[in-house]
N, C-alpha and C positions, 0 to 999 in steps of 0.2 A: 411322367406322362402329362402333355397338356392336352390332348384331343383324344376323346377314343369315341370312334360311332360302332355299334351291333347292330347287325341286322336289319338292317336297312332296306327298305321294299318300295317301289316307287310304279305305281303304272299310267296309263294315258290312254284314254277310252279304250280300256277294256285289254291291253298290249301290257305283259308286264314288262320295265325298264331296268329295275335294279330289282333283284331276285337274292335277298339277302346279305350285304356287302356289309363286312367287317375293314372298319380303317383303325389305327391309331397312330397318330403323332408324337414324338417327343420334341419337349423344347432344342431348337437349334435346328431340326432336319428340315431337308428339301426333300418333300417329296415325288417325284414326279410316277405323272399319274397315263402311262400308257394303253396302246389298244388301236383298232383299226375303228372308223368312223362307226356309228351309229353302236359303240359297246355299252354307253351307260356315262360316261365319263365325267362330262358336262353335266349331266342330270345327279350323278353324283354331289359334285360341286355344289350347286343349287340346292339340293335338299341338306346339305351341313350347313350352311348360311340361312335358309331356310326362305330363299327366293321361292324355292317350291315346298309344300307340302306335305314331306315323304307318308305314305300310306301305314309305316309302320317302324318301329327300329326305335333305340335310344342313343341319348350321346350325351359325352360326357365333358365338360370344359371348365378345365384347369375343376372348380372343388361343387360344380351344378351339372346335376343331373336330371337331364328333361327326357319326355318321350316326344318324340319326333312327331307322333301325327297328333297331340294332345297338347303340345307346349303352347303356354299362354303367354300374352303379348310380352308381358312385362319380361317373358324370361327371353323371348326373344330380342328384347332393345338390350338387355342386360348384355348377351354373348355375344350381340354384335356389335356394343363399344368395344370390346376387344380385338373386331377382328375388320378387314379390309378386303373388298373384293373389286378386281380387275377383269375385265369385260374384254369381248375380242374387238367390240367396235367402238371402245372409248366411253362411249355414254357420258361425251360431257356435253354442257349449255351453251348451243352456238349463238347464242345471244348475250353469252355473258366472257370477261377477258379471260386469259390464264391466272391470274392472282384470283379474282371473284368465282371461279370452278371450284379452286381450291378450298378457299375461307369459305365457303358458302354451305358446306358441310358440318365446319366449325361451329358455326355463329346459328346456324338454324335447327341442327339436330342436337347438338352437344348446351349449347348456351353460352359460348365463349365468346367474349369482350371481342369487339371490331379490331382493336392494336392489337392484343395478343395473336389473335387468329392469324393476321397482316404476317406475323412477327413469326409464326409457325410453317405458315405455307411457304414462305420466302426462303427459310430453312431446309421444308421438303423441295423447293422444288430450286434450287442449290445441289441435292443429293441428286437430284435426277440431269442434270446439266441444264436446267431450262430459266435461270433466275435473270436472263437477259429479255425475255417474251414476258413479261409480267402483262405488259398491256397489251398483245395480241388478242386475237379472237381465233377460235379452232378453223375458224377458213382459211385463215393465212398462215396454218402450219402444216406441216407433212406429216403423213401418219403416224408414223417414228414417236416426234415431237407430241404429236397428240396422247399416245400412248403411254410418252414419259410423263404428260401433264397427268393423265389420271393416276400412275403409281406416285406422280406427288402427292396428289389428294386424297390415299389411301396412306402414306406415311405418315402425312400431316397429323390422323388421330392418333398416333402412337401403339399402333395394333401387334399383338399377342404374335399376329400370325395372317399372314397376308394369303389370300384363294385369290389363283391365276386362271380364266380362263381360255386356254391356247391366246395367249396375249402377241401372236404373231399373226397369226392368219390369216388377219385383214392385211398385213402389209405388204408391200413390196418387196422380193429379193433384197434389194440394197440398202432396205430398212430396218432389219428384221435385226442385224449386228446391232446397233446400238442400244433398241431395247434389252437384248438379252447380255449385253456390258451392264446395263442397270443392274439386273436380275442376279448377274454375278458378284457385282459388287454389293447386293444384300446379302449375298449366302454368305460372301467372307464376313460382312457385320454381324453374323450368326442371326440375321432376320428368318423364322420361320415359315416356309412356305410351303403351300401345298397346288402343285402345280401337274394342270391340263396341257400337254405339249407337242406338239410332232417332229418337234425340235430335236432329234435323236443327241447327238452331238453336246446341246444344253444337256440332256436327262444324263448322259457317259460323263461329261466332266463336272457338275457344277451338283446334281443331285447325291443326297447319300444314300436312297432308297427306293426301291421303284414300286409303282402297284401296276401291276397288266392286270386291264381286264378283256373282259367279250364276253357279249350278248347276253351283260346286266350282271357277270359275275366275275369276281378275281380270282384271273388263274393263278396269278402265282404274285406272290409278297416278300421281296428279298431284297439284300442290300446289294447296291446298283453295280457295283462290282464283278458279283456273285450272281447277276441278272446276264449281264451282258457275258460275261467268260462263260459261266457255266449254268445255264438255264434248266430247273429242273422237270419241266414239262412239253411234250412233245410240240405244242402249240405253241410257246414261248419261243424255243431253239427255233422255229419255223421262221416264226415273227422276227427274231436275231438274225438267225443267216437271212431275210430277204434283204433288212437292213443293209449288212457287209456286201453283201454282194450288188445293190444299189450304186454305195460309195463305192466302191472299186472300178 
């Protein structure tokens, strides 16, 4: 087991959002993290990285165990060297190239040498197809490109276990393939991810497990397989057949 969160509770003036969510990851899984918009999803995400707050819950990573609404800084820099989080709208510095996006993570959070850093992001962002744009700026890429620059800059730190937030959403129809050719080609690297999608299609061939939620809880926790064929909740199968019947 590298990740496990209990109970997890999250609300927002006064609205509960996550009403007790149990996750666990092991090393190697893709998880993708299903549901109809406003279930919890996102907000999930967010409170494991600890973008937000969560109001309650513990989590467990790789051999440190912290309480969710009580964890202190320290142990938060700690689980976040290990881990990388991808944004739906890139969150990178339009003032600064694609190489400087990358390293600038390096060299200012972590401590790492200017060449080494140089020598790291150039590596990541080779895996992402983009080592041609080093001196571009995010204006004069396409979203795609954008997108692939920020999972370079989440490889770059060597993370445990990479949090995708629906990393297609903002883009375009005929954008959305080459990000998720990236995203495949980390699952066959056995890169760990734990993934927000709408992306049905990604979650059927590239995930090994699914979380469906709604309205801040998980219906159902199953391998993606055993999700999509044979759903064991009235809501799930629902949520399946609209899928199929969609693509048809």
């Amino acid at each position: 087991m590298m990740l496990e969160a209990k109970n997890v509770h999250k609300s927002f003036d006064g609205k509960m959002i996550l009403k007790g969510i149990d996750v666990t990851v092991n090393k190697g899984d893709v998880v993708a993290i299903l549901g109809p918009s406003g279930s919890g999803k996102t907000t999930l995400l967010r409170c494991l990285n600890f973008l937000e707050r969560a109001d309650e819950g513990t989590l467990t990573f790789d051999d440190t165990q912290v309480d969710l609404h009580h964890v202190s800084k320290r142990d938060i820099a700690a689980i976040r060297k290990k881990t990388a989080f991808v944004f739906q709208n890139y969150n990178l510095f339009q003032n600064k190239t694609v190489l400087d996006n990358v390293t600038l993570g390096l060299t200012s959070a972590r401590g790492m040498k200017k060449d080494k850093a140089r020598e790291k992001a150039i590596k990541a962002l080779e895996r992402v197809g983009m080592a041609d744009r080093l001196d571009s700026y995010p204006a004069q890429l396409s979203g795609g490109q954008q997108q692939r620059v920020a999972i370079a800059r989440g490889l770059a730190s060597d993370p445990e276990i990479i949090y995708f937030d629906e990393p297609t959403s903002a883009l375009d129809p005929e954008l959305i393939g080459e990000v998720l050719s990236v995203m495949r080609s980390l699952a066959e690297e056995g890169m760990t991810m734990l993934v927000v999608t709408h992306e049905m299609e990604f979650a059927r061939n590239v995930s090994n497990t699914v979380l469906f939620m709604e309205d801040g809880v998980v219906i159902e926790h199953a391998p993606t397989k055993e999700f999509f064929n044979a759903p064991k909740s009235e809501r799930a199968r629902e949520f399946v057949h609209r899928i199929l019947s969609r693509e048809e």
